[in-house]
Each structure stands twice: as structure tokens, then as C-alpha cells.
C-alpha positions in Angstrom: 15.3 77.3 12.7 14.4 74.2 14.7 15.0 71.1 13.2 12.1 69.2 11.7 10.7 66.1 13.8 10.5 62.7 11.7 7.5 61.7 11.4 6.4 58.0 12.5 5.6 55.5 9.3 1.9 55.1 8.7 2.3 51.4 9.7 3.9 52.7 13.4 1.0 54.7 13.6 -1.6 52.2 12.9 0.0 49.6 15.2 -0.1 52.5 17.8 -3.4 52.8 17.5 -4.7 49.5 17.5 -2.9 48.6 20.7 -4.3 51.5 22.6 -7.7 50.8 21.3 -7.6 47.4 22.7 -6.4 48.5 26.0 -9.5 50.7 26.3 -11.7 47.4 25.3 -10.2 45.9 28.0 -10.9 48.7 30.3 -14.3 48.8 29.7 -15.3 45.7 29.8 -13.9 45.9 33.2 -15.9 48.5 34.2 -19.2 47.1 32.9 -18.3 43.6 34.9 -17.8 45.9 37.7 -21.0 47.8 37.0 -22.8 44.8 37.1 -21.8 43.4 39.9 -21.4 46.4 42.0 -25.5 46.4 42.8 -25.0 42.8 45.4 -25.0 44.1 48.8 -22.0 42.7 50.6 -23.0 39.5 52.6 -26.2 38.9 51.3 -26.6 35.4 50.2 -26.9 34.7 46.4 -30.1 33.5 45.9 -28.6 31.5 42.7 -25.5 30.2 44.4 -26.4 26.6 43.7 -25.9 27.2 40.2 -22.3 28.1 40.3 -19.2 27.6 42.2 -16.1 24.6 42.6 -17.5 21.4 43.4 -16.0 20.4 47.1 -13.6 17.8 46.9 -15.5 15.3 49.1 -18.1 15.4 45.9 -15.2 14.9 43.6 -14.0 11.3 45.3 -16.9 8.9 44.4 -19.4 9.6 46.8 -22.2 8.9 45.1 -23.5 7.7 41.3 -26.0 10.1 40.6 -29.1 9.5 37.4 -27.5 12.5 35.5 -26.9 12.2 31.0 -23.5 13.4 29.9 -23.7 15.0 26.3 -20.4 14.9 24.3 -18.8 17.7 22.9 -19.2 16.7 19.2 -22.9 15.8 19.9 -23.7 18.8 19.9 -25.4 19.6 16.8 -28.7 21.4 15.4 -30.6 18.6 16.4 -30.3 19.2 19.8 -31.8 22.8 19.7 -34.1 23.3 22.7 -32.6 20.4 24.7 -31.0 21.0 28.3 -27.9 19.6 28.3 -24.8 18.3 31.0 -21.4 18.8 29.3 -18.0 18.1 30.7 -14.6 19.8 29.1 -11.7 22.2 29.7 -12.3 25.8 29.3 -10.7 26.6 25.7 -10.9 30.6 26.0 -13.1 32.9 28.5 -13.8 36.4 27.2 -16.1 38.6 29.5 -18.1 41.2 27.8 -19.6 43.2 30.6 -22.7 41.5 31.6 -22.1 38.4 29.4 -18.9 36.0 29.4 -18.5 33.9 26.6 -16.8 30.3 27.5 -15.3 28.1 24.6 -15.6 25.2 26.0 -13.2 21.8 24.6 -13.5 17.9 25.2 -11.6 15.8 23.1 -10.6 18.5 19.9 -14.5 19.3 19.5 -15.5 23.1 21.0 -18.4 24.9 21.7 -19.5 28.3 22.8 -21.2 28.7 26.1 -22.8 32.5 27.1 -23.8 33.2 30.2 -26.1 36.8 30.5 -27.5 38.2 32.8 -30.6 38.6 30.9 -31.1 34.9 31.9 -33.4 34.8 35.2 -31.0 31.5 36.3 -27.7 34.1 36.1 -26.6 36.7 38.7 -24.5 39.1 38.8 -22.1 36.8 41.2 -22.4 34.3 38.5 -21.3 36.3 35.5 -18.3 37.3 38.2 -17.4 33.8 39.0 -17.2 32.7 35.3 -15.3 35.3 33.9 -12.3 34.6 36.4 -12.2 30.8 35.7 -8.9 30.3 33.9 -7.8 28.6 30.6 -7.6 24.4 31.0 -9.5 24.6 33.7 -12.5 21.7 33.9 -15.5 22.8 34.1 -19.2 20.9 34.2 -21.8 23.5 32.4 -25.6 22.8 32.4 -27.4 24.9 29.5 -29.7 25.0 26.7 -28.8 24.2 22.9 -29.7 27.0 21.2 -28.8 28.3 17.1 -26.5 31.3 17.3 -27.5 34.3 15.9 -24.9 34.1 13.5 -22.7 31.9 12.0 -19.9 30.9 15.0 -16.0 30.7 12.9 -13.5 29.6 16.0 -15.6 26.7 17.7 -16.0 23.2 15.7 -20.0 23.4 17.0 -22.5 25.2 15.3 -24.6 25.4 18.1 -24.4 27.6 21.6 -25.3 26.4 25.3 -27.1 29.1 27.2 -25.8 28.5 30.8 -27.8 28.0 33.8 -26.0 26.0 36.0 -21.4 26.1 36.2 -19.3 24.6 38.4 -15.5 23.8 38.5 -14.9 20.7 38.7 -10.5 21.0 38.9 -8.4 24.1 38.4 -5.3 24.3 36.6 -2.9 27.2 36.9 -3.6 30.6 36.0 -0.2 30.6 34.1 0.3 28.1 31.4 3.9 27.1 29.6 2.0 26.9 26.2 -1.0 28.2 25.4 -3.3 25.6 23.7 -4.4 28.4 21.1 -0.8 29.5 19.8 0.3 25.3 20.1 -2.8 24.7 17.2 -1.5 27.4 15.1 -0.2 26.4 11.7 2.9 27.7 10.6 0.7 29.1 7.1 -1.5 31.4 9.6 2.1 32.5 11.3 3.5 33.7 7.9 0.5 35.0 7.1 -0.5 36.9 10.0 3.7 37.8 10.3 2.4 39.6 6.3 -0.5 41.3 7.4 1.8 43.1 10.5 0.5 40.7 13.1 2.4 38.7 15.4 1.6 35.2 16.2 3.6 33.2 18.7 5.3 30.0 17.2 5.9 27.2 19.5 8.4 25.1 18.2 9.4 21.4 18.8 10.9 21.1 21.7 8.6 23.2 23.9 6.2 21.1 22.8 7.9 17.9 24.0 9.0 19.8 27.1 5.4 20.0 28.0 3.7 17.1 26.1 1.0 17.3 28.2 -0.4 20.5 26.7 0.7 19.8 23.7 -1.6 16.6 23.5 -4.5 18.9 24.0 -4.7 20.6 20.7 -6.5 19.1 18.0 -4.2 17.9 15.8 -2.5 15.8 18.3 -5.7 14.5 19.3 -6.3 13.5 15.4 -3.6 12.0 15.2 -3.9 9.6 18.2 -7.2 8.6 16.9 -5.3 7.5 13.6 -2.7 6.0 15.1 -5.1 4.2 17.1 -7.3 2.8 13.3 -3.5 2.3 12.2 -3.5 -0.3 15.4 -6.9 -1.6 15.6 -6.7 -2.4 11.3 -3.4 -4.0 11.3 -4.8 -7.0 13.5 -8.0 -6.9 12.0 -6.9 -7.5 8.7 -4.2 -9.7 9.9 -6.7 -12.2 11.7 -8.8 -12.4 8.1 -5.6 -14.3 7.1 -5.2 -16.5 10.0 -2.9 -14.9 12.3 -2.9 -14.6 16.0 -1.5 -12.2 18.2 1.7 -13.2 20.4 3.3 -11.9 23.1 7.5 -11.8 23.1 10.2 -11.0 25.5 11.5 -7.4 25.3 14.8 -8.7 27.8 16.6 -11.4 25.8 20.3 -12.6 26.2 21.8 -10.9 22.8 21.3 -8.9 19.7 17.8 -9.7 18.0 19.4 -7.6 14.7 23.1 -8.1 15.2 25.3 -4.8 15.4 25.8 -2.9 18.7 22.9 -0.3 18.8 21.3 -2.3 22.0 20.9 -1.4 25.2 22.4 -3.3 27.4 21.5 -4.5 31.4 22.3 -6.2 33.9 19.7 -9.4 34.5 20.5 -11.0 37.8 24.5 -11.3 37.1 23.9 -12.1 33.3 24.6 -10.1 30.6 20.9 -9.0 28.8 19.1 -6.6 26.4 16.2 -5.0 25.7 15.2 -6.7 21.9 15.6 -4.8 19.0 12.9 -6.4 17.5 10.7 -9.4 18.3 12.4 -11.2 15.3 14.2 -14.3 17.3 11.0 -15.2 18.7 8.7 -14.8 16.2 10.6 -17.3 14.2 10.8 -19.8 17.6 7.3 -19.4 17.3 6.5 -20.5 13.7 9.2 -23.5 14.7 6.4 -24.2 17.8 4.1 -24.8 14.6 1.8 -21.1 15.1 1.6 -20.9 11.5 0.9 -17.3 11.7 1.6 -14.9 14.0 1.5 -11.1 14.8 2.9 -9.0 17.6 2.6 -5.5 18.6 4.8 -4.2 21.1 7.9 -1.7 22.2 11.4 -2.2 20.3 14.6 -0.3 21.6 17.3 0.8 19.6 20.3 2.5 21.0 21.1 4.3 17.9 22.8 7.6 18.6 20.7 9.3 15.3 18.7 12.2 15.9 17.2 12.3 12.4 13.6 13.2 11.8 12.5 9.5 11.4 14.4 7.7 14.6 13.4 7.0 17.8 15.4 4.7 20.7 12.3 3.1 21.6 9.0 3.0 19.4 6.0 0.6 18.4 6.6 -2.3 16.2 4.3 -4.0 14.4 5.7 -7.5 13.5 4.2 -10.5 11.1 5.8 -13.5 11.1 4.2 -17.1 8.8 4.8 -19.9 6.9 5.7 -20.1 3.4 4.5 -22.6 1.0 6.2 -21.6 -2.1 8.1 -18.4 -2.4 8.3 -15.2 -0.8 6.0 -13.1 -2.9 3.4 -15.0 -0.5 4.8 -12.5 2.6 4.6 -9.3 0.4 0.7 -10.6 -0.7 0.0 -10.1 3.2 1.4 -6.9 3.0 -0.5 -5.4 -0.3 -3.2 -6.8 1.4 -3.4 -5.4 5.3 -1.7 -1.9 4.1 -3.9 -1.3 1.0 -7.2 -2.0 2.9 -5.9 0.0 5.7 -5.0 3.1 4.2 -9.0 2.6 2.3 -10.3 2.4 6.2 -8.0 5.1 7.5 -9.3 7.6 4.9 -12.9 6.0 5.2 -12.9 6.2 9.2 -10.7 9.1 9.8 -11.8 11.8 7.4 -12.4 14.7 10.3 -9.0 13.3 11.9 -7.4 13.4 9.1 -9.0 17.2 8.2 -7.3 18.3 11.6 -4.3 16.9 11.1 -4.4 18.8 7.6 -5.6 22.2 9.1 -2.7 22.5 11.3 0.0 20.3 9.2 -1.0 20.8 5.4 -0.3 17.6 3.0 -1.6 16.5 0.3 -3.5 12.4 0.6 -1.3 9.5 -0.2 -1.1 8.3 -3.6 -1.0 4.6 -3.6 -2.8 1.7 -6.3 -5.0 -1.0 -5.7 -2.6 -3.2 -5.9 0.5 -3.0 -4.8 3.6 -1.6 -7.0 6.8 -4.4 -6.8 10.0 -3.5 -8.5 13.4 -5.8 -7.7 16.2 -3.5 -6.3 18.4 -3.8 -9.8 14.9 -1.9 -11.5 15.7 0.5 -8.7 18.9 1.0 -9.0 18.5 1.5 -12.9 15.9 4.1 -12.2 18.3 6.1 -10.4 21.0 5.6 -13.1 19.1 6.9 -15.8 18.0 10.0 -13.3 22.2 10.5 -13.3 22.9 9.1 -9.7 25.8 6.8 -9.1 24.1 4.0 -7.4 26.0 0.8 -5.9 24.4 -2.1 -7.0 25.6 -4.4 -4.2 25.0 -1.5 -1.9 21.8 -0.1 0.3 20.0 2.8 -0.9 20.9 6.1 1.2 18.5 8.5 2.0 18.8 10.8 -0.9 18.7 7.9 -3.7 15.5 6.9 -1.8 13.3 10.1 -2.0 14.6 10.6 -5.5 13.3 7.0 -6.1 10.2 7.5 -4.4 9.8 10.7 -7.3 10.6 8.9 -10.1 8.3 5.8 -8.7 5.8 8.6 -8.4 5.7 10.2 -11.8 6.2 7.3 -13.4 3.8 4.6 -11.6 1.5 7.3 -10.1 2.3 5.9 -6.2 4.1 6.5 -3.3 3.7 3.7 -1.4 5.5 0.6 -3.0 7.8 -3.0 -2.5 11.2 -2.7 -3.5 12.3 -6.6 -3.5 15.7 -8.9 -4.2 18.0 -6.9 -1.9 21.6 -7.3 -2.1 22.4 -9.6 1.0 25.2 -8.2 2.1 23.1 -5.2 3.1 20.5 -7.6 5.1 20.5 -9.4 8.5 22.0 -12.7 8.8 18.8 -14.7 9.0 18.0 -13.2 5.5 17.8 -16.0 2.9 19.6 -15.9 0.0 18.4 -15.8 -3.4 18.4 -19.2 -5.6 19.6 -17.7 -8.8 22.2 -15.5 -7.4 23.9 -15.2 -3.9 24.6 -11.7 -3.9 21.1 -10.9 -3.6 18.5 -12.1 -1.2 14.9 -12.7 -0.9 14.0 -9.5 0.7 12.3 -6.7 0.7 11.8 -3.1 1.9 8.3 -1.3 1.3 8.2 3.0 0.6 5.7 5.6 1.3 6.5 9.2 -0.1 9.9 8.2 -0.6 11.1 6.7 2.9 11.5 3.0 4.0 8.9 1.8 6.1 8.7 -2.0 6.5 11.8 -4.5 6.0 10.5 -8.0 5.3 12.3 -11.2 3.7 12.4 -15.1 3.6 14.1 -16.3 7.2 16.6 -18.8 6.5 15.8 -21.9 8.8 18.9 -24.2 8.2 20.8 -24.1 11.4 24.1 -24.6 9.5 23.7 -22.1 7.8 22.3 -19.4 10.1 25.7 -20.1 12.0 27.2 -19.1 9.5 26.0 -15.9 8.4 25.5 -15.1 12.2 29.4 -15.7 12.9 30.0 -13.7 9.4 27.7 -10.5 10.8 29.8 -10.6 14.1 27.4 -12.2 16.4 28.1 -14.4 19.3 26.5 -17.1 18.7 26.2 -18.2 22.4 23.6 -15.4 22.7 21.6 -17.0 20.3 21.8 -20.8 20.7 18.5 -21.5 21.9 16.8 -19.4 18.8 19.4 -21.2 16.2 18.9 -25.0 18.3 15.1 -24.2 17.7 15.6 -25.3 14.2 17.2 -27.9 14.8 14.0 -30.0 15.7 12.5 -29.5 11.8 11.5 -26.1 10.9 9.2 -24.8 7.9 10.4 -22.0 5.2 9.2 -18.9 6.4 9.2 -15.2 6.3 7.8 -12.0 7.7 8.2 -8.2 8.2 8.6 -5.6 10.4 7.3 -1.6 10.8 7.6 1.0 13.3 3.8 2.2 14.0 5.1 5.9 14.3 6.4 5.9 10.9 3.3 4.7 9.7 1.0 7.0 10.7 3.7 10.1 10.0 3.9 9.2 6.7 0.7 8.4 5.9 -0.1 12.0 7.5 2.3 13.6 5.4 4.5 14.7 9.0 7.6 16.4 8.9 9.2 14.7 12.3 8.5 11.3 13.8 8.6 13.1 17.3 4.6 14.1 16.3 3.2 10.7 16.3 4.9 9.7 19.7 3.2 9.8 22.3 6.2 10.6 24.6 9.1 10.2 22.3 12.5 8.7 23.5 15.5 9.9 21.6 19.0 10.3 22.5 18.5 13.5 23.9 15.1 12.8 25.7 14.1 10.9 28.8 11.1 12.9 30.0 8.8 13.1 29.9 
């Protein structure tokens, strides 16, 4: 008796199936794109040509400024039904169906369907041929008719479709791509779930993406959050110049450490040792001691910190404030509840589809934060913790742990996650921090939170030269490297105080991000030069 054959699983079976049915799609459609072509007679002239085809390069270099409207992408609504319009973008996905190809096209994270048929007396059969072999990322400019699909489109951000009449390539890019822009704008929820259905999605992770940024910049999450980053920008000095500060420009090359320690990088500057800044502090101060008042900057800050953490980069945007102080300190964290409240109302005013994007393909929930500003002193902190059961040192800083559980119990007890934790133990702070008048082992200083991480460290500078020696020479400095910013004080100087922020942080935090790396541009980390 022959042994019985095991029979596949029904699952097997289905996959089976499924696979060989969409090889036969394929085949057909084949055909019928060969069918429909097959009728030209070989070297007779296209009729149509002029409606299709790569644009020469000589047309390509600036030959001539022609009268011709370009329609955006996302302009492309229902009220342009009926119009002709001239669009510009990359192709986002080409799928020929026999006598029809239909062309995502994608400008700036908008897409929109374009069909070209040749039931359209402005389409050949040449036509239909030469569109269906343009390849993804490709840029393409399409001339076509707005028209209301037949049914309700789900991949393409545009309910609308262009009927084609006139395609041309404008530049190609190769047939064979390192990431595919449709598996990069996958979320890692439609991965599992496709992995539970039986389908297999590919996942491209971190550093493929960084690898090649370029692609990865396309999708539209990246695009989203480049637009925020840019509010995040654009807010910061707008609200900032309400309150009478003016944007500066510092050095980035400066003799010695800007925050003291040994995480700089260091250079050679014509025979003299040099650095790039850790921070624009030094100046910022020199400039409220040149009688500025106020003053902002906005600009690149290096750290040669070997961390490869989530939230560290070697080189990111800061965002610096810098002013004079009448009375007390609390007068710097006002300007901060001020500028960061109405920015986070104008971020989620402004960037609501950005910020829908960002959601689709990174899921988070939208920041909790009051109208006005939560402030706690570091000893409520640290009290907080010890009734949650952590052993906390009171004259220490807050590791990372004791500050995401602070950020929870802040949270369920406040209702907020973005919050000024003040009166930090100096020993913990720079050495222009100032001391506090009631008790020297605290300072007037501060450190702000959102969703349980440190974003901004601000404080009152201390501008008695005397005493910024001293606690320069008692946090290792060299105080030759600094002379000129501890002589500037020397000449009368006003009580003052600012703060500091790393853009990047901002906008991943506010966006709910898992990894810094996603709001930077082209991030620089100790393992990353390029790109």
C-alpha cells in the first residue's frame, strides 16, 4: 500500500492560488498593451507624437519663459471639474491595464490619478505604450482634464482624476530604486496587520532610510514634518519679536568650551587651538552686555557627545533667547509660557493636514498642555518621585527614568505634559548659572518637559566677573579661552537670563516621534557622516 501524500494547509493553497492568479493578471494585461499597439505600422509617423515623449534637454536649460499656468497638486479639487490643466510631479505608481495606464502622480505629499485611454481621440496607441514604461520617481509634466471619478478613489489624497492629453518626461530616474516610496510610507500598524491577514509588507527600517535620505524625504510624512518644523521656525521668531527681540547672528568657531566639559569638537584655526560652539551662550550674553536688550538666535550647535540615544544628535538646530531681567527670573520662563503656548495653538491651527500625515504613518495621540504654563521647583519634583517610591537625590539631576515617570505623575495629576521644572540644584548646572538667594545649593534655573523628556534649559546668567571666575575655574574651564566673554562684564553688565532648545526635539516631541533621527534633515550622529 502506497503511502498517503500530505496534503498542503488550506492557507498554502490559497497563497498558491493567489500568486498564480496575479501572474496571469500580469500576463494579460501584457497582451492587451501588446494588442493595442500591435495595429501601428512600423515607421509610420505618430500623428499624436507631439503629445508625448522626453522633453530634449536643450528645452530643459532655460531656453525660453513660455505664458503656460502651473496647477498644484493639492489644488486639485471638485472645483476644478471641466478645467484643462498643466501639472508638474513624480510619478507615484504606473499600472497599465491594456488599453488604459493609470498614473498616480505626486508633488509635494499631495497625489492624484491620471488615466490615459485610448478611447480619448488625443491618445494613440504609441502613447498608451510610452506611458506605461515610464518608471516610478520619474518627473513627469501631464496636461489633462479635471474630471469626477466614477467612483470614490482610496490611495490618491485628490478626489478628482486628470484625463491626459498631452505627457512628457521631463527627467528620469532609475528603473531600480533602493526604497520604494510606497513600502517607506507604510506604518508599522498596516505591517502587523497585513503580516495577520497572511500578507507580507516590506518594512524599511531606520537606517535604510538615512542611507538613502533622499527617498526617504519623499514620502508624506517626512514631507509633514518639514512643513512643521518649518511653523516651529517661522513661530518662534514671530512670537519672540512681539516681545521685543531681534534676531542675532553668533560665531559657530570660538576659542573654548561655550558649556564647559570636553564634548567639543575641536580644530585647528590658523595655528590656534578652536571649536565649533556648543551653544551660542558666550555671545548671547556679550550681546546683552553690548546693551541688545533682547535677542534671539537660530542656528547650528555641535556636540561631540559619543551618545547614540534616541534624542542626541552631534550637530542640530538651536533655538536660543537671551534678555534682560528687571526683577527675577520668573520674567525668562513668562517668555517661554508665552512663545511655546501660542505655538503649539498655531502649530495645531496651521498644520492640521501635516500633522494628520504625520499621524497616519506615526500614530500619537495630540499634546496635552494648559493655557498657562505648569511650574513646579525641583524639590516638588523630587517629592513627587518619592512618594511614587523612587530614590531620588535631591542635590542630584534627574536621570532619564525619574523624568518620564515625572512627566506621568505631572500628567495624571496636572492634566499636562509640557511643563517648567525650576530651582535646580547648582551643582548640576553650568557655571554661568546663578545661584539662588535663599540657598546656594540651588540655583535659579530651569528645565522645561514635554511627554516626559527635557527640552529647553534656561536660568539667570551670573554677570559678576569675580564670580564667573570662579565657578568657571571650579567646572574645569580654562579660563584663558574665555577672557574676552568674562572681561565683557567687566565694563557694567545688567542681570540677565535666557534659554536654550534643540529645534529637532521640538518638533519630535511635539509629533509624538519615537527617534530624533526623523526630524533631521540629514542627521549627524557618531556613527553618521553622510549623507
Amino acid at each position: 500500500m502506497e503511502p498517503q501524500q500530505q496534503q498542503p494547509s488550506q492557507k498554502t493553497s490559497k497563497k498558491a492560488a493567489k500568486k498564480e492568479a496575479a501572474k496571469a493578471e500580469k500576463l494579460r494585461r501584457r497582451q492587451e498593451i501588446a494588442a493595442a499597439t500591435s495595429g501601428v505600422a512600423a515607421g509610420v509617423p505618430d500623428p499624436l507624437a507631439a503629445n508625448y515623449g522626453d522633453i530634449p534637454f536643450e528645452d530643459i536649460q532655460s531656453k525660453a519663459v513660455s505664458s503656460r499656468v502651473w496647477t498644484p497638486v493639492k489644488s486639485l479639487t471638485q472645483e476644478l471639474i471641466g478645467h484643462t490643466v498643466l501639472i508638474r510631479g513624480r510619478v507615484h505608481k504606473n499600472k497599465p491595464l491594456g488599453k488604459m495606464v493609470f498614473l498616480t502622480v505626486r508633488e509635494g505629499g499631495y497625489t492624484v490619478q491620471c488615466v490615459l485611454t485610448l478611447a480619448s481621440e488625443v491618445v494613440s496607441p504609441e502613447m498608451v505604450k510610452y506611458a506605461a514604461g515610464i518608471s516610478n520617481e520619474c518627473f513627469v509634466d501631464i496636461e489633462g482634464v479635471v474630471t469626477s471619478p466614477l467612483k470614490p478613489i482610496e490611495a490618491p489624497s485628490q478626489q478628482v482624476e486628470v484625463q491626459v492629453r498631452k505627457i512628457h518626461c521631463v527627467d528620469r530616474a532609475a528603473a531600480v530604486l533602493p526604497i520604494n516610496i510606497e513600502d517607506a510610507s507604510r506604518s508599522d500598524v498596516e505591517i502587523e496587520k497585513a503580516l495577520e491577514d497572511g500578507t507580507q509588507r516590506v518594512r524599511v527600517n531606520q537606517d535604510t532610510r538615512l542611507n538613502h535620505r533622499i527617498l526617504d524625504l519623499r514620502t508624506p510624512a517626512n514631507q509633514a514634518i518639514i512643513t512643521v518644523q518649518h511653523q516651529v521656525l517661522k513661530l518662534f521668531g514671530k512670537f519672540l519679536g512681539k516681545k521685543g527681540f531681534r534676531q542675532i547672528p553668533t560665531p559657530k568657531i570660538i576659542a573654548g568650551t561655550s558649556e564647559g566639559g570636553a564634548a567639543v569638537f575641536k580644530l585647528d584655526y590658523y595655528k590656534q587651538p578652536a571649536c565649533l560652539a556648543q551653544s551660542p551662550q558666550l555671545h548671547k550674553q556679550m550681546a546683552i552686555c553690548g546693551d541688545l536688550g533682547r535677542v534671539f538666535i537660530v542656528g547650528p550647535v555641535f556636540r561631540a557627545e559619543d551618545s547614540n540615544t534616541h534624542r542626541h544628535l552631534c550637530e542640530f538646530t538651536g533655538l536660543d533667547f537671551e534678555m534682560e531681567i528687571k526683577e527675577h527670573y520668573s520674567e525668562v520662563m513668562d517668555i517661554v509660557d508665552y512663545v511655546f503656548v501660542n505655538m503649539f495653538n498655531k502649530l495645531n491651527e496651521r498644520c492640521q493636514e501635516d500633522l494628520e500625515a504625520i499621524k497616519k504613518q506615526y500614530p500619537f495621540t495630540p499634546l496635552k498642555y494648559l493655557p498657562k504654563t505648569l511650574r513646579l521647583t525641583f524639590e516638588e519634583g523630587v517629592q513627587m518621585l518619592k512618594e511614587a517610591g523612587m530614590e531620588v537625590d535631591p542635590l542630584g539631576d534627574l536621570n532619564t527614568e525619574s523624568e518620564r515617570t515625572l512627566g506621568k505623575l505631572v500628567l495624571e495629576k496636572y492634566g499636562t505634559e509640557f511643563y517648567i521644572l525650576h530651582r535646580y540644584p547648582l551643582a548640576v548646572r553650568p557655571s554661568y548659572t546663578m545661584p539662588c538667594p535663599d540657598n546656594e545649593l540651588y540655583s535659579n534655573s530651569f528645565d522645561v518637559f514635554i511627554r516626559g523628556e527635557e527640552i529647553i534649559s534656561g536660568s539667570q546668567r551670573v554677570h559678576i566677573p569675580e564670580l564667573l571666575e570662579a565657578r568657571a575655574r571650579a567646572c574645569g574651564i580654562d579660563i584663558k579661552t574665555i577672557s574676552s566673554y568674562i572681561d565683557s562684564f567687566r565694563y557694567g553688565a545688567p542681570p540677565h537670563g535666557g534659554f536654550g532648545v534643540g529645534l529637532e526635539r521640538v518638533v519630535m516631541l511635539f509629533c509624538g516621534l519615537d527617534n530624533i533621527r526623523k526630524v533631521s534633515l540629514f542627521p549627524r550622529d557618531p556613527r553618521r557622516l553622510e549623507p
